[in-house]
C-alpha positions as CSV (number, residue, x, y, z in Angstrom):
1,X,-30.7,13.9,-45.0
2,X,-27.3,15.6,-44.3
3,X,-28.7,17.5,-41.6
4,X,-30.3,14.7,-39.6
5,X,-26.9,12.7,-40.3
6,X,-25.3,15.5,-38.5
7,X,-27.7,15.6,-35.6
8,X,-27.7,12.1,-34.6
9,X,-23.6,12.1,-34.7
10,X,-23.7,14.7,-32.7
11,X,-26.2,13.2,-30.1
12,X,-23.8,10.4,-29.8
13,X,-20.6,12.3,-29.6
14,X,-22.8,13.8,-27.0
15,X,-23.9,10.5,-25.0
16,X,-20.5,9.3,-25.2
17,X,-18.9,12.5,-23.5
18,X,-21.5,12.2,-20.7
19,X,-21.4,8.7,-20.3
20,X,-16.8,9.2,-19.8
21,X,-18.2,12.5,-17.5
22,X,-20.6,10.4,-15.5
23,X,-17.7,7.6,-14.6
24,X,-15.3,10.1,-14.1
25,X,-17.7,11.9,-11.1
26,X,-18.4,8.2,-10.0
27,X,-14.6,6.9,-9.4
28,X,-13.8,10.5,-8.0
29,X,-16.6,9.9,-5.5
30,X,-15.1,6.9,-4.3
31,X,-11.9,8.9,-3.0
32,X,-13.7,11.5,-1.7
33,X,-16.3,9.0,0.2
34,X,-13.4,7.0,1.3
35,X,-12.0,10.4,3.1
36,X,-14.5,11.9,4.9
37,X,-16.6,8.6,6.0
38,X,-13.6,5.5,5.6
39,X,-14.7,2.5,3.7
40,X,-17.7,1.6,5.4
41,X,-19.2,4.6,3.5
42,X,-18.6,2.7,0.5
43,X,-21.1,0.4,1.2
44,X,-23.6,2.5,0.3
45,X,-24.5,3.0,-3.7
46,X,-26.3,6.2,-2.9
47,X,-23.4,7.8,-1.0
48,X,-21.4,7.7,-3.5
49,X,-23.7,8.6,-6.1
50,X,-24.6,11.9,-3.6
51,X,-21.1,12.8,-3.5
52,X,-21.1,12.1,-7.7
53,X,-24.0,14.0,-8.5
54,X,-25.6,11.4,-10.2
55,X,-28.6,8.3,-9.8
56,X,-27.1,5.2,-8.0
57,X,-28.3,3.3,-10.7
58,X,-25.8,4.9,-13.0
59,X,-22.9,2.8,-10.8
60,X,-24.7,-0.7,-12.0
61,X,-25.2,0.7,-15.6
62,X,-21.3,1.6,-15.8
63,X,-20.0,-0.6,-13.4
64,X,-22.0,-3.0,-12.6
65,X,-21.7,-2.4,-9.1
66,X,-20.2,-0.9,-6.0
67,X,-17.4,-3.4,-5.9
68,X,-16.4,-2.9,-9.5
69,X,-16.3,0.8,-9.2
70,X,-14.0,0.7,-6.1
71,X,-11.5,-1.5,-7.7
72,X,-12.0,0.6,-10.7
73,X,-11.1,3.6,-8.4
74,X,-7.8,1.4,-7.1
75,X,-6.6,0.6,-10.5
76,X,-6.8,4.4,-11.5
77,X,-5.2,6.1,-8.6
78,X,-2.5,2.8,-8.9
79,X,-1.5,3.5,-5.5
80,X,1.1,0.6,-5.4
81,X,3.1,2.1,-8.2
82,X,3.2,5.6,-7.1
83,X,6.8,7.1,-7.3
84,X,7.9,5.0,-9.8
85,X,8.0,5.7,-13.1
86,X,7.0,3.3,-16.1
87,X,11.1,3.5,-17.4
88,X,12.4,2.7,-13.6
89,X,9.7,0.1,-13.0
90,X,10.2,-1.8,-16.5
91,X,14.5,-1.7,-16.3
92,X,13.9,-3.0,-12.4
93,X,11.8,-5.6,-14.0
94,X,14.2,-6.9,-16.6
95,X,17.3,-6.2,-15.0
96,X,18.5,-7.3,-11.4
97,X,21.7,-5.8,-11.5
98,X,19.9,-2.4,-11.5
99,X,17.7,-3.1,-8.1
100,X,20.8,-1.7,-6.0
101,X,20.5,-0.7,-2.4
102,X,19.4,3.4,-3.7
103,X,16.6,1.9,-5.8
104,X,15.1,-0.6,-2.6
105,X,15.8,2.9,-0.3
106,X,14.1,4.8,-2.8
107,X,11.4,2.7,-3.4
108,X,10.2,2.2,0.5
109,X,11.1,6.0,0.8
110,X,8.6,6.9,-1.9
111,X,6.4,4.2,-0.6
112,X,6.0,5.4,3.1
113,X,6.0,8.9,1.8
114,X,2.9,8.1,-0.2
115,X,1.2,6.2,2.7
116,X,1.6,8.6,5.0
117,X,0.2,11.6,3.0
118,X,-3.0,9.9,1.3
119,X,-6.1,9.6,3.2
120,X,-7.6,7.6,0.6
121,X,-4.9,4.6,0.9
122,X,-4.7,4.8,4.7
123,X,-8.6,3.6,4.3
124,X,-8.4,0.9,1.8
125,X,-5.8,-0.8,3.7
126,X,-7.6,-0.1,7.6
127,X,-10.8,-1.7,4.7
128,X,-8.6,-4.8,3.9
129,X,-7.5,-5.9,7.3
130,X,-10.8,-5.3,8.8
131,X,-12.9,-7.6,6.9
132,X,-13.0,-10.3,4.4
133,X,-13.6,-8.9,0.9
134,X,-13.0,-10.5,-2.4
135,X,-12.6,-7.7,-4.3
136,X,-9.4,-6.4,-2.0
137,X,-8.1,-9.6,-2.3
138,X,-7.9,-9.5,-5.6
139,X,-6.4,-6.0,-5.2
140,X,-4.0,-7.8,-2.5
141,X,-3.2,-10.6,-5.0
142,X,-2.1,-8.0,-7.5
143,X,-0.2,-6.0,-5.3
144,X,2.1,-9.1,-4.5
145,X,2.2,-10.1,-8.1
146,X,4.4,-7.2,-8.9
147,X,6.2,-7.4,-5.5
148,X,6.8,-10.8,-6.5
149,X,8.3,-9.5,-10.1
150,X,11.0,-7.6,-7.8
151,X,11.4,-10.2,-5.7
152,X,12.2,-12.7,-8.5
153,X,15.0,-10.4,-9.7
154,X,17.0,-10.3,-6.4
155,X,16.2,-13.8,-4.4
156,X,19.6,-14.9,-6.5
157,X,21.7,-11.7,-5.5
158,X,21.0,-12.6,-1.5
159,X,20.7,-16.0,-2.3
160,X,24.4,-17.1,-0.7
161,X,24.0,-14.4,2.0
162,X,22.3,-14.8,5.4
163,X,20.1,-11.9,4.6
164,X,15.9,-12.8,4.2
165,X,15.4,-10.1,1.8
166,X,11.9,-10.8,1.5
167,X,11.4,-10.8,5.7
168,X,13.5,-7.7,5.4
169,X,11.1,-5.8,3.2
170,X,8.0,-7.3,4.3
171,X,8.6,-5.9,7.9
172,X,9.6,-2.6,7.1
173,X,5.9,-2.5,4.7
174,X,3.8,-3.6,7.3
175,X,5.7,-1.1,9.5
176,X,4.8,1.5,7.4
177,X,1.9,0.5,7.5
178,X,1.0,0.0,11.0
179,X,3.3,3.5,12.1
180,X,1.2,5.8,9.9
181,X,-2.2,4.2,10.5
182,X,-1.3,4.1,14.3
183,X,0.0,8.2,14.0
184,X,-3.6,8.8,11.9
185,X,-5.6,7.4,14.6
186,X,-4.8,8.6,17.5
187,X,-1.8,11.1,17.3
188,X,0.2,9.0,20.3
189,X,3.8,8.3,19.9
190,X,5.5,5.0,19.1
191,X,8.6,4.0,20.6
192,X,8.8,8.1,21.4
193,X,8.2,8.7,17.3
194,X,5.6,11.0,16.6
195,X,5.2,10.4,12.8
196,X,2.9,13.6,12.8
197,X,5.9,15.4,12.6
198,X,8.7,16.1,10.0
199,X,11.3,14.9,13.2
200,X,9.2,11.5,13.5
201,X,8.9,11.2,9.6
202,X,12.7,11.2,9.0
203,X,13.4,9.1,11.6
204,X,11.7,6.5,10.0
205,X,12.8,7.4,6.8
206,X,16.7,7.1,8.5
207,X,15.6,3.6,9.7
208,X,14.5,2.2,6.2
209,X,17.6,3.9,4.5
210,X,20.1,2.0,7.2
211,X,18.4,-1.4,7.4
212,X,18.0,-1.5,3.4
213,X,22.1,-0.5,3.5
214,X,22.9,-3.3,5.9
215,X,20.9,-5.7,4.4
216,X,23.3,-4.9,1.0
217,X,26.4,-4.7,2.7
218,X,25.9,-8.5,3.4
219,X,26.6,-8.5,-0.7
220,X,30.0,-7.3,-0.3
């Protein structure tokens, strides 16, 4: 009876490892189906299960869906929170006095920097301004919710200043945005910047650091 007891544990231990494998393959796909064929590969359950290994049926059995395993695959790779940590991301969020003008520069820094080097992101956002999708608006929507978390904390330091904060920040984003994407897409030059190179990169990086230090030296 022992024996048997044994067995069937082990079966499950067993299931339960392949079923963690199995969605592990599947949100790993995602990234690499976003790479090599851009979003509109996603919109295919078999490419992705190809790329996994695995039966498309597995996606709606673990998932329930393509959607929910591409927003799965967002909320893994947390793409809006790389380069910074959960200590620096929590004090920023209690504490105002500690979002200074080296924490905003570090943050865009970190932010471009990220942008420009992952395939993966460069294609989710290309996805989200290219069609209407309510699953990237709702990746979108959370995006701004901890923007607006940050936001909250330093509207009342620039509040008796005649600096926008938020305009500031939001144009230097969608510039690092539209810079990389434009460099990734066809190589040309803006404004004589070729972000394909380390020259271009820090020139942009210059820009963030000195319109972030302006914006502060309002403050003073």
């Amino acid at each position: 009876m022992e024996k048997k007891n044994q067995e069937k544990r082990k079966r499950y231990s067993g299931s339960i490892r392949d079923k963690a494998r199995t969605q592990k393959n599947l949100i790993e796909a995602v990234g690499k189906v976003l790479e090599s064929q851009g979003y509109t590969g996603l919109k295919s359950a078999k490419n992705i299960a190809d790329v996994a290994g695995v039966d498309k049926r597995l996606i709606w059995t673990y998932f329930n869906g393509v959607e929910n395993l591409v927003e799965e695959y967002i909320k893994k790779n947390e793409f809006w929170k790389e380069g910074l940590s959960n200590e620096l991301l929590n004090r920023l969020l209690t504490k105002a006095e500690d979002l200074d003008n080296e924490k905003m520069i570090f943050l865009l820094k970190s932010h471009f920097e990220k942008f420009r080097d992952d395939t993966a992101l460069q294609k989710i956002i290309t996805w989200e301004i290219s069609e209407e999708n309510e699953m990237l608006r709702k990746v979108a929507d959370r995006r701004e919710q901890l923007g607006e978390q940050l936001f909250s904390l330093i509207d009342e330091k620039f509040a008796k200043s005649n600096v926008d904060i938020r305009g500031v920040v939001a144009l230097l984003l969608g510039g690092t945005y539209y810079l990389n994407l434009h460099a990734k897409a066809n190589g040309s030059l803006f404004c004589g910047v070729d972000l394909n190179t380390e020259e271009g990169k820090n020139s942009i990086l210059n820009a963030i650091e000195f319109i972030v230090n302006s914006s502060f030296d309002k403050l003073k």
